[in-house]
DSSP file (Angstrom, degrees, kcal/mol; ACC not computed):
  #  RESIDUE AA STRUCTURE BP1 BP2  ACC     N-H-->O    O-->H-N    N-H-->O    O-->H-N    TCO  KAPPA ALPHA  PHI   PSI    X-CA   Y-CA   Z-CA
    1    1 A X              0   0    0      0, 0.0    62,-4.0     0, 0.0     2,-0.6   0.000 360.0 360.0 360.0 135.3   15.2   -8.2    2.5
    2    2 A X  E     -AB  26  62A   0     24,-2.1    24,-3.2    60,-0.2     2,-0.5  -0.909 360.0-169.4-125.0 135.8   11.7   -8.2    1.6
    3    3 A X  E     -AB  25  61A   0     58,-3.3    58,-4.3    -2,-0.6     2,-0.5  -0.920  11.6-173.6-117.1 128.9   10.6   -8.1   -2.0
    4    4 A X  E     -AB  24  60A   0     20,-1.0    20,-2.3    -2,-0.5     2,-0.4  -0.965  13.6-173.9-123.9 107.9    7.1   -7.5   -3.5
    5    5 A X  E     - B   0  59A   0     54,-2.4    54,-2.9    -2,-0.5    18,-0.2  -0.935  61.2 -31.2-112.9 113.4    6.9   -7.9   -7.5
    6    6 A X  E    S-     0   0A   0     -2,-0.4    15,-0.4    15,-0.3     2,-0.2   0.707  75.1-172.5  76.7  15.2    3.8   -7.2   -9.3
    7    7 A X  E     -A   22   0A   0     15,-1.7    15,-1.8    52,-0.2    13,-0.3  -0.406  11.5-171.8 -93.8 163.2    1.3   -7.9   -7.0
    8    8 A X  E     - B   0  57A   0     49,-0.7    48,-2.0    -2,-0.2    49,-1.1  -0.853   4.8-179.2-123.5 152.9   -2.5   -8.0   -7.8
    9    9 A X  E     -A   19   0A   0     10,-1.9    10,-0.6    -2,-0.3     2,-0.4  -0.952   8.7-175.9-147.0 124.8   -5.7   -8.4   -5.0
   10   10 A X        -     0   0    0     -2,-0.3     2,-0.1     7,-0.3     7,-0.1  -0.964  14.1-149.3-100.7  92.0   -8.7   -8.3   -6.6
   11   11 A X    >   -     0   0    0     -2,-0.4     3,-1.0     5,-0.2     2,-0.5  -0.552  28.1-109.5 -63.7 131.1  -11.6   -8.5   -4.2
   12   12 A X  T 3  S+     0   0    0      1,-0.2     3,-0.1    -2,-0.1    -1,-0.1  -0.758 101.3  13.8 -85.8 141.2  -14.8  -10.3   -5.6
   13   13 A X  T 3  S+     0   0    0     -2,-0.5     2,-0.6     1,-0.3    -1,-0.2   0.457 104.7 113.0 102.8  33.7  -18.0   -8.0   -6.5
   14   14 A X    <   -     0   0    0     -3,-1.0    -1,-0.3     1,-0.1     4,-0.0  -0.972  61.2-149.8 -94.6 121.0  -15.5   -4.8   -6.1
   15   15 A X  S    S+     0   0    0     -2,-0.6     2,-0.3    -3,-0.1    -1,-0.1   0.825  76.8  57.2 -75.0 -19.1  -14.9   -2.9   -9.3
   16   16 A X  S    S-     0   0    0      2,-0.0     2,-0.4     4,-0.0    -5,-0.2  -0.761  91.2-114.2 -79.8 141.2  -11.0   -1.4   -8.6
   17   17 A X        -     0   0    0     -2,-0.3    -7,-0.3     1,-0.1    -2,-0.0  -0.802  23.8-133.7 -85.8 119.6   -8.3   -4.1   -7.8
   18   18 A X  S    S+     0   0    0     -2,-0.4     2,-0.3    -9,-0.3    -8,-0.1   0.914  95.7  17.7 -40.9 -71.7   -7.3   -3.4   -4.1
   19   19 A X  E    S-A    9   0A   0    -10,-0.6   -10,-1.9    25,-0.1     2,-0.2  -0.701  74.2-179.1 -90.7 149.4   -4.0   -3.7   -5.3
   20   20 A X  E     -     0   0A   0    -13,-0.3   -12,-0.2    -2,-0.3   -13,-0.1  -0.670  69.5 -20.8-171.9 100.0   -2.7   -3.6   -8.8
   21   21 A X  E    S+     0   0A   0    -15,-0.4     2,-0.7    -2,-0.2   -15,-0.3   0.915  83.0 170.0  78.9  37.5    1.1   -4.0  -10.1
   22   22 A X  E     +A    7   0A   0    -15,-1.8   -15,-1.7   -17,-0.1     2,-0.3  -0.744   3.5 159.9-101.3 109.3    2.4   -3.1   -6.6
   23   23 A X  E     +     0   0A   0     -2,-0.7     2,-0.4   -18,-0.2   -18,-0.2  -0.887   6.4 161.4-128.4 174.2    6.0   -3.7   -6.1
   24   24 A X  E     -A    4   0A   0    -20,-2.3   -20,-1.0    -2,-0.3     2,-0.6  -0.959  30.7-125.5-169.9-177.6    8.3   -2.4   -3.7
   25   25 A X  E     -A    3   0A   0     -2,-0.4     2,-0.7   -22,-0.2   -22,-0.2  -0.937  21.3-169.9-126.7  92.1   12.4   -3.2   -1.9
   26   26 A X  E     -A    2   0A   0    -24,-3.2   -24,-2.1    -2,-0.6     3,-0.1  -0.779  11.0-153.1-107.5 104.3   12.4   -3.4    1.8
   27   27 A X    >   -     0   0    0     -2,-0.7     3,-2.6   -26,-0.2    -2,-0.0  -0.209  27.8 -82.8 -43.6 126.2   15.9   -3.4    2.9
   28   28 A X  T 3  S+     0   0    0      1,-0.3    -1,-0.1    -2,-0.0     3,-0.1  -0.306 112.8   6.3 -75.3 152.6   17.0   -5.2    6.5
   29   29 A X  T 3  S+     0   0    0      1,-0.2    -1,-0.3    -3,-0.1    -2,-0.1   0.224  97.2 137.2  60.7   2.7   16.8   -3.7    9.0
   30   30 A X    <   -     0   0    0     -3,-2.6     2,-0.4     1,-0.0    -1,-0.2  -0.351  56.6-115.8 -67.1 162.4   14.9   -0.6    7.5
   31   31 A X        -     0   0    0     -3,-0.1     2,-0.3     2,-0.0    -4,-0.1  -0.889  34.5-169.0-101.4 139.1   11.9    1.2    9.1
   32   32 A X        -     0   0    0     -2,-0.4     2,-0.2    -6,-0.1    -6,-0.0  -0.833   5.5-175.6-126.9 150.7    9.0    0.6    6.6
   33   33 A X        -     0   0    0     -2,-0.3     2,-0.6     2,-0.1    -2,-0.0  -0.878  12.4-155.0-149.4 133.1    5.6    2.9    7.2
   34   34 A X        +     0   0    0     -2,-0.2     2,-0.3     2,-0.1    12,-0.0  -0.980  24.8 170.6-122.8 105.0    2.3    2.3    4.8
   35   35 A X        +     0   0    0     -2,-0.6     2,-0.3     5,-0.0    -2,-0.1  -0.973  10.2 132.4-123.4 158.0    0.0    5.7    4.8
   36   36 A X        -     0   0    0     -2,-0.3     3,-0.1     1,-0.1    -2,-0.1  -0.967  55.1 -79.3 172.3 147.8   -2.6    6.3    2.8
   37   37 A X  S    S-     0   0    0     -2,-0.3     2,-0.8     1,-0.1     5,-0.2   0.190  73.5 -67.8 -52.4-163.7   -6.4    7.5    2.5
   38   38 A X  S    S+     0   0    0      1,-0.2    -1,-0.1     2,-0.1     0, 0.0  -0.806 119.4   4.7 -81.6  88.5   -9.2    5.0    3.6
   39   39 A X  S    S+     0   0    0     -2,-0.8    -1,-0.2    -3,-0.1    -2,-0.1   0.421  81.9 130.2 113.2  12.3   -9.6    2.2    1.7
   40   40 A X  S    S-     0   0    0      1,-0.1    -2,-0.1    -3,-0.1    -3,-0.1   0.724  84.8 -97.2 -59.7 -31.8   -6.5    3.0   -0.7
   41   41 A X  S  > S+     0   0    0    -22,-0.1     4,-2.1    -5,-0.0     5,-0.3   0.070  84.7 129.4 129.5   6.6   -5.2   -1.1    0.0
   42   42 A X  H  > S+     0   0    0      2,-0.2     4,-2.1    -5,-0.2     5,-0.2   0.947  74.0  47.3 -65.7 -28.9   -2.7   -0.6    2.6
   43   43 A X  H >4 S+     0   0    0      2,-0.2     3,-2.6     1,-0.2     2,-2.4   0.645 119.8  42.5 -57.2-114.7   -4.4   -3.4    4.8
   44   44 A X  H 3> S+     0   0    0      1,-0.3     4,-0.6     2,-0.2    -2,-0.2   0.233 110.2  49.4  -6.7 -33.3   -4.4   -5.4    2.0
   45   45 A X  H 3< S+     0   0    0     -2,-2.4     4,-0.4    -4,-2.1    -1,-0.3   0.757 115.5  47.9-103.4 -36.8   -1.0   -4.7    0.6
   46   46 A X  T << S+     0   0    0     -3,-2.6     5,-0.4    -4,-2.1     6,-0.3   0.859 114.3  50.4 -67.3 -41.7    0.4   -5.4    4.6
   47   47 A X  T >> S+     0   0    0     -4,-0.4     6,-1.5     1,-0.2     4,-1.2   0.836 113.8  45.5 -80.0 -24.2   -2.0   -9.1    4.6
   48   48 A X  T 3< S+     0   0    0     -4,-0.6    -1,-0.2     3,-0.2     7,-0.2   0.651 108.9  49.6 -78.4 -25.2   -0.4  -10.0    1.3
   49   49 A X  T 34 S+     0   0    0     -4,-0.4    -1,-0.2     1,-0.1    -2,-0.2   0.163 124.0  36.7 -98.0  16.1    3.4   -9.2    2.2
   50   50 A X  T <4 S-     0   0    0     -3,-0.7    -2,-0.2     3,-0.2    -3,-0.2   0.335 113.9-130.9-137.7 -43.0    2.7  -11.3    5.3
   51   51 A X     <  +     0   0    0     -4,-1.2    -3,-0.2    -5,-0.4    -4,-0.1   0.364  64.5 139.6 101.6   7.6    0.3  -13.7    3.0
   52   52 A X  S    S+     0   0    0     -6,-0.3     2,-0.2    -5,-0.1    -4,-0.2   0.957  89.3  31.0 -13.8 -58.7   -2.5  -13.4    5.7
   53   53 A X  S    S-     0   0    0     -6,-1.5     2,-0.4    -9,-0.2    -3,-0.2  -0.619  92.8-133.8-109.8 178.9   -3.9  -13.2    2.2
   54   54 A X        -     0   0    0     -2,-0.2     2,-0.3    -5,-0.1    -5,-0.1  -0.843  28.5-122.0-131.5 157.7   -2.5  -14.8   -0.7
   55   55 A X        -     0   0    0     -2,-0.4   -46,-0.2     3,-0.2     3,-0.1  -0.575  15.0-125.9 -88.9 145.7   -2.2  -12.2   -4.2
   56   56 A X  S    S-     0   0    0    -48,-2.0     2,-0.3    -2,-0.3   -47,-0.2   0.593  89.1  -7.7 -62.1 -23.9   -3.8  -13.1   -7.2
   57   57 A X  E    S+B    8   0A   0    -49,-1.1   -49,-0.7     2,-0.0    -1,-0.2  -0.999 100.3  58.3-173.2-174.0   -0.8  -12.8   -8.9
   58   58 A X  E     -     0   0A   0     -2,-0.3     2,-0.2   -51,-0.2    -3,-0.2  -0.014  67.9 -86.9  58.9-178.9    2.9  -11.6   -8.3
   59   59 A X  E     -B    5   0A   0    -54,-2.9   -54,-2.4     8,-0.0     2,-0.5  -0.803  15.2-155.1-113.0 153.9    5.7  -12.8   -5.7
   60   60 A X  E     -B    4   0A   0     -2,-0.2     7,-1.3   -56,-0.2     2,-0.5  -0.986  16.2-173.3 -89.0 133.7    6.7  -12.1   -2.3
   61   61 A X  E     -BC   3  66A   0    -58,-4.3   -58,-3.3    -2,-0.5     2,-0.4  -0.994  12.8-170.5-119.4 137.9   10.2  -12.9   -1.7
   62   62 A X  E >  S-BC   2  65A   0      3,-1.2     3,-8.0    -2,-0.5   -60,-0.2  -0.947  88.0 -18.7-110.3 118.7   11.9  -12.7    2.2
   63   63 A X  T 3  S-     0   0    0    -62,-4.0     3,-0.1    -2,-0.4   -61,-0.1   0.780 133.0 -46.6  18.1  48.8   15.9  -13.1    1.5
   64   64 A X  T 3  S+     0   0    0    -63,-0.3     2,-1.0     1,-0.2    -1,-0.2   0.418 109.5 124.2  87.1  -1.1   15.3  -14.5   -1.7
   65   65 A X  E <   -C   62   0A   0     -3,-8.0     2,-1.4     1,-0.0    -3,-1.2  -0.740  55.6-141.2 -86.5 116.3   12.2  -17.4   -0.7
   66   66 A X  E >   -C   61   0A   0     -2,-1.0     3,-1.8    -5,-0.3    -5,-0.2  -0.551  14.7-160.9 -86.5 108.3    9.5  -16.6   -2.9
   67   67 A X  G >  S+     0   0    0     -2,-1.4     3,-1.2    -7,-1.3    -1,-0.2   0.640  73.1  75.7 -51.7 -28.1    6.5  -17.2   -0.4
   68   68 A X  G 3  S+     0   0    0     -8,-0.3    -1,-0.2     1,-0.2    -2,-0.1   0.576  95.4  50.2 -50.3 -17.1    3.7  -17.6   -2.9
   69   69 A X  G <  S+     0   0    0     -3,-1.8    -1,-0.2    -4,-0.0    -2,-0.1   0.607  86.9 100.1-112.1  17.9    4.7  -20.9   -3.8
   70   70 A X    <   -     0   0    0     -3,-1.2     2,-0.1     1,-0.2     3,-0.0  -0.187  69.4-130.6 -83.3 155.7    5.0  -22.5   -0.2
   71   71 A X     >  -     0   0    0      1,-0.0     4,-1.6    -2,-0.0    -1,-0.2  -0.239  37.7 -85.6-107.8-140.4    2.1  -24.5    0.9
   72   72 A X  H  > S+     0   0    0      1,-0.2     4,-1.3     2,-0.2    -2,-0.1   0.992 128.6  49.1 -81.7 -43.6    0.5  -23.9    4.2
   73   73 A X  H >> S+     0   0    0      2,-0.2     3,-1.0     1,-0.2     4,-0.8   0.856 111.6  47.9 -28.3 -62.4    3.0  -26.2    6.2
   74   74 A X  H 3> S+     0   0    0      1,-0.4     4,-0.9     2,-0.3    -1,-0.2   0.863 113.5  49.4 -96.2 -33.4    6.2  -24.6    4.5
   75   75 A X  H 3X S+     0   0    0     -4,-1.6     4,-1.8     1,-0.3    -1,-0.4   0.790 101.2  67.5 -72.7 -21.3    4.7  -20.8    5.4
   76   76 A X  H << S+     0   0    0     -4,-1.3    -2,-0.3    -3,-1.0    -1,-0.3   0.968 107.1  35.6 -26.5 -77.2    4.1  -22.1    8.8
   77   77 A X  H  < S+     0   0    0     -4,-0.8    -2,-0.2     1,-0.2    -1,-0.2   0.306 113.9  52.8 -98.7  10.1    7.8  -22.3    9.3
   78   78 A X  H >X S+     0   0    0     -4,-0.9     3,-2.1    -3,-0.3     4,-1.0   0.655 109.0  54.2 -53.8 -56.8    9.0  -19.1    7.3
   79   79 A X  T 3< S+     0   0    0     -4,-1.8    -2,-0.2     1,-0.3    -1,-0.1   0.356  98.6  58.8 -65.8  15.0    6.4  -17.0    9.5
   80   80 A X  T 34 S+     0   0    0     -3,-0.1    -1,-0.3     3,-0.0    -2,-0.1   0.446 111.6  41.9-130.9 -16.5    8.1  -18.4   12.8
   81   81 A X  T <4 S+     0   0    0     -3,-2.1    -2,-0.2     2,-0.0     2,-0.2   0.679 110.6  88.5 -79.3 -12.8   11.8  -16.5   11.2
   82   82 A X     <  -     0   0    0     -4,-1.0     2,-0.3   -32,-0.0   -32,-0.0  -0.481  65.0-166.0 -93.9 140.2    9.1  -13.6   10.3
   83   83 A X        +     0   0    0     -2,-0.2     2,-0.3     2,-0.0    -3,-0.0  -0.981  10.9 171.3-112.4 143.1    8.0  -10.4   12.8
   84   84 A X        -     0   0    0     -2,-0.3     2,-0.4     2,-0.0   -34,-0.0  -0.790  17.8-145.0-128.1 171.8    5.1   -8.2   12.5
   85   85 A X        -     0   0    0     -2,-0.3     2,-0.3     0, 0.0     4,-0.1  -0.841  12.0-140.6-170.4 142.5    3.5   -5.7   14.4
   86   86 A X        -     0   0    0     -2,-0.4    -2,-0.0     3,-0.2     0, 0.0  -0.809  10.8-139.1-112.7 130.2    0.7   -5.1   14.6
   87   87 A X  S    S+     0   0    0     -2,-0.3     2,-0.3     2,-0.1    -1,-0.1   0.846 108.8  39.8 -56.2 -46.3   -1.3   -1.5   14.8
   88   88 A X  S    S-     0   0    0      1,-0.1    -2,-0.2    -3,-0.0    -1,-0.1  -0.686 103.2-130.3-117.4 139.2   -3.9   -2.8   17.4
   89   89 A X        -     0   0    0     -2,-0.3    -3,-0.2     1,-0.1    -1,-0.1   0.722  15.8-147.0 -85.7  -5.6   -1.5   -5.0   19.6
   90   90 A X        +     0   0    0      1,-0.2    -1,-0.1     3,-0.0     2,-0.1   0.823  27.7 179.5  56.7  38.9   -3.4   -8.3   19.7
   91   91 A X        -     0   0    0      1,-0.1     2,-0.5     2,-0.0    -1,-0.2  -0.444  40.6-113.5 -79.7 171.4   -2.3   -9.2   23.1
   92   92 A X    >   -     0   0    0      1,-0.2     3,-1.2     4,-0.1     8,-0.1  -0.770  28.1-159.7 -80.8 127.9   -3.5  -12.4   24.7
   93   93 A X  T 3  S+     0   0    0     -2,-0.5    -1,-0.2     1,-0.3     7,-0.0   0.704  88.7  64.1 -97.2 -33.4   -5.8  -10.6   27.8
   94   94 A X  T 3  S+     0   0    0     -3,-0.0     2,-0.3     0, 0.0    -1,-0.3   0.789  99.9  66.0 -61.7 -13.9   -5.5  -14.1   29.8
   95   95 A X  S <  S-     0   0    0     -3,-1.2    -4,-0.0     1,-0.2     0, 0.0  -0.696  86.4-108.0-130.9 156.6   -1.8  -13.7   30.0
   96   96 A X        -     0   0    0     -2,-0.3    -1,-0.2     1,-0.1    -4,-0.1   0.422  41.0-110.8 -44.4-169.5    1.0  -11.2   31.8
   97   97 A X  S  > S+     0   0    0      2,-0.1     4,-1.4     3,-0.1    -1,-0.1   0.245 127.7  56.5-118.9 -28.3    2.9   -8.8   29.4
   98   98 A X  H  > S+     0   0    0      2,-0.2     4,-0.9     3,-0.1    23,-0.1   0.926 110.3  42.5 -61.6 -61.9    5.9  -11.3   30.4
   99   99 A X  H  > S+     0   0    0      1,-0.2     4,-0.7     2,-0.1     7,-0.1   0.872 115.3  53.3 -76.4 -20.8    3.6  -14.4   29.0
  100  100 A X  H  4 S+     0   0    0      2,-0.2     4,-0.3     1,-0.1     3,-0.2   0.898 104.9  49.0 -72.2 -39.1    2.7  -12.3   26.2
  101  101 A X  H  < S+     0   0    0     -4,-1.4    -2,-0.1     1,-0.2     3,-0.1   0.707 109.1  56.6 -63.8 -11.9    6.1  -11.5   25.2
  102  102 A X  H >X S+     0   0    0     -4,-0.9     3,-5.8     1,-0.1     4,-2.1   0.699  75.5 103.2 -88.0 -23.7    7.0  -15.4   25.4
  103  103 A X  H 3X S+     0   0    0     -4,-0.7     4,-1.6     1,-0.3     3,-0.2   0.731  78.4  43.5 -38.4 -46.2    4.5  -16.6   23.1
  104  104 A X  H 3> S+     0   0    0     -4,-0.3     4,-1.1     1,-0.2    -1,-0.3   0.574 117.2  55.0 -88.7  11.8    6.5  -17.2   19.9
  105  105 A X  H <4>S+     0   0    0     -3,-5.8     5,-2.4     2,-0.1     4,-0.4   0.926 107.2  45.1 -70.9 -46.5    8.9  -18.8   22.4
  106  106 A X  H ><5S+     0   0    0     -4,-2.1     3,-2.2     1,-0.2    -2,-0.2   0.982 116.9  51.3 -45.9 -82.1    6.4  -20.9   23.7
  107  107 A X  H 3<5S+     0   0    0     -4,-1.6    -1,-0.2     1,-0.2    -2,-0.1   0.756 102.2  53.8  33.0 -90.6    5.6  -21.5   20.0
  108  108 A X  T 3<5S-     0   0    0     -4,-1.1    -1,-0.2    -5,-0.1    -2,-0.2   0.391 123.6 -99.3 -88.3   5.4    8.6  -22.3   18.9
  109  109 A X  T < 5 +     0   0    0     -3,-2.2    -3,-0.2    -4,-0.4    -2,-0.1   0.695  64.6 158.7  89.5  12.8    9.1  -25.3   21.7
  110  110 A X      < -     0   0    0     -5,-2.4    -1,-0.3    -6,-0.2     2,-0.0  -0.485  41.2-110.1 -65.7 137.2   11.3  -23.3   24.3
  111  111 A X    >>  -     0   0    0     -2,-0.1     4,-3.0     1,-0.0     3,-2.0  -0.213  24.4-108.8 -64.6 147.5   11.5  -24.3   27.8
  112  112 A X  H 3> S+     0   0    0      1,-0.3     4,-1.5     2,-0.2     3,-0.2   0.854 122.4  42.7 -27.2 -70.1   10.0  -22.4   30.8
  113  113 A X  H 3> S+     0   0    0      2,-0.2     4,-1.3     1,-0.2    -1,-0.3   0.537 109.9  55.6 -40.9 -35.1   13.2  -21.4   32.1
  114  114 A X  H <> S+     0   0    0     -3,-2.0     4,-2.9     2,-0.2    -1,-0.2   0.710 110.4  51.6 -81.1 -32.4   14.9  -20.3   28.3
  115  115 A X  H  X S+     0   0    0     -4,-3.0     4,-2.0    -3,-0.2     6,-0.3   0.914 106.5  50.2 -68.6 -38.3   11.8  -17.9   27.8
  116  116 A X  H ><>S+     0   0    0     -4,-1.5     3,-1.5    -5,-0.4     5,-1.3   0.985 117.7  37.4 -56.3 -59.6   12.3  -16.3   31.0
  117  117 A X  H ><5S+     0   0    0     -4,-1.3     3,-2.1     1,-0.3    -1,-0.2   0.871 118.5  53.5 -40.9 -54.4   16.1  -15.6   30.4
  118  118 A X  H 3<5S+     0   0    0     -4,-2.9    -1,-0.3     1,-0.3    -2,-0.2   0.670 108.1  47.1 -58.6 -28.5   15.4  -14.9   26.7
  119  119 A X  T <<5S-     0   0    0     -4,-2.0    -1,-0.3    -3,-1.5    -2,-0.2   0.515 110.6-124.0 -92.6  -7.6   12.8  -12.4   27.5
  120  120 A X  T < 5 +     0   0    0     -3,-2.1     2,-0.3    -4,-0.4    -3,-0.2   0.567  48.9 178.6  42.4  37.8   15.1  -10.7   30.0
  121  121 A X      < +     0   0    0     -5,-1.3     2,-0.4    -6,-0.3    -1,-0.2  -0.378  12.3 168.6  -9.2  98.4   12.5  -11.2   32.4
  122  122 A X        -     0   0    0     -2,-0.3     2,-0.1    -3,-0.1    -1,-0.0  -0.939  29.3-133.5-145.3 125.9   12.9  -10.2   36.0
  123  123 A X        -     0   0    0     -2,-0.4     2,-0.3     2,-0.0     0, 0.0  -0.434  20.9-168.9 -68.5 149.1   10.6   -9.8   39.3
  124  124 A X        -     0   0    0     -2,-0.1     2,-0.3     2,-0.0     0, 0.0  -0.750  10.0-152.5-120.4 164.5   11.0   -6.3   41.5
  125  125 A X        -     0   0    0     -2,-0.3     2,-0.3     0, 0.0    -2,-0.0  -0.925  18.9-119.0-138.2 153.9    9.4   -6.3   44.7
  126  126 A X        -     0   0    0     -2,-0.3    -2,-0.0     1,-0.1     0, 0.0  -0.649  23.2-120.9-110.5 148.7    8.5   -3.4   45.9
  127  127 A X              0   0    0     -2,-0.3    -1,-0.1     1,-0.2     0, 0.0  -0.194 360.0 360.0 -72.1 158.9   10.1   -2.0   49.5
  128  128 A X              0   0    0      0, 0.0    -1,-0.2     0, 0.0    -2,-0.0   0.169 360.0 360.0 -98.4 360.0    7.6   -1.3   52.2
């Protein structure tokens, strides 16, 4: 479950706070959706629940860690239990769609061979 209490994003030399008092319940396994005009915070309000960017003030909590108070280290290893997607998909353009789908294996110290399996990774060749 992820919970967002009270947070505030103040941009400096903006006069509206991006965010202000925003809290919200996301349930596991729910589909969560952000819409919204142009410039309304929904970037902001996504970089903040992921802590891309850090709030000026309120908590996140993911099943009950409140992230805000992690240092960079400890959010390091929270984000590696953590998934996103991302609108624009931010693959790596050197790599396969197979070696892009291994990264956080890669990452996370899995062997050649455990990524393959894990990814359910399999060559066709195609009949002449």
């Amino acid at each position: 479950m992820i919970v967002a209490e009270h947070l505030t994003k103040q941009y400096a030399g903006q006069g509206a706070a991006a965010l202000q008092d925003v809290s919200l319940t996301i349930n596991d396994g729910a589909v969560f959706g952000i819409i919204g005009r142009s410039g309304a915070g929904k970037s902001t309000l996504i970089r903040c629940l992921n802590l891309l960017e850090r709030p000026d003030s309120g908590r996140i909590l993911v099943d009950g860690h409140d992230l805000t108070t992690l240092n960079d280290a400890e959010l390091r290893l929270q984000r590696q239990r953590i998934g996103m997607i991302f609108q624009n998909f931010n693959l790596l353009h050197a790599r396969n769609v197979s070696d892009n789908v291994a990264v956080p294996l890669q990452i996370a110290g899995v062997g050649r061979a455990e990524r393959k399996s894990a990814c359910g990774i399999a060559r066709f060749s195609r009949a002449e």
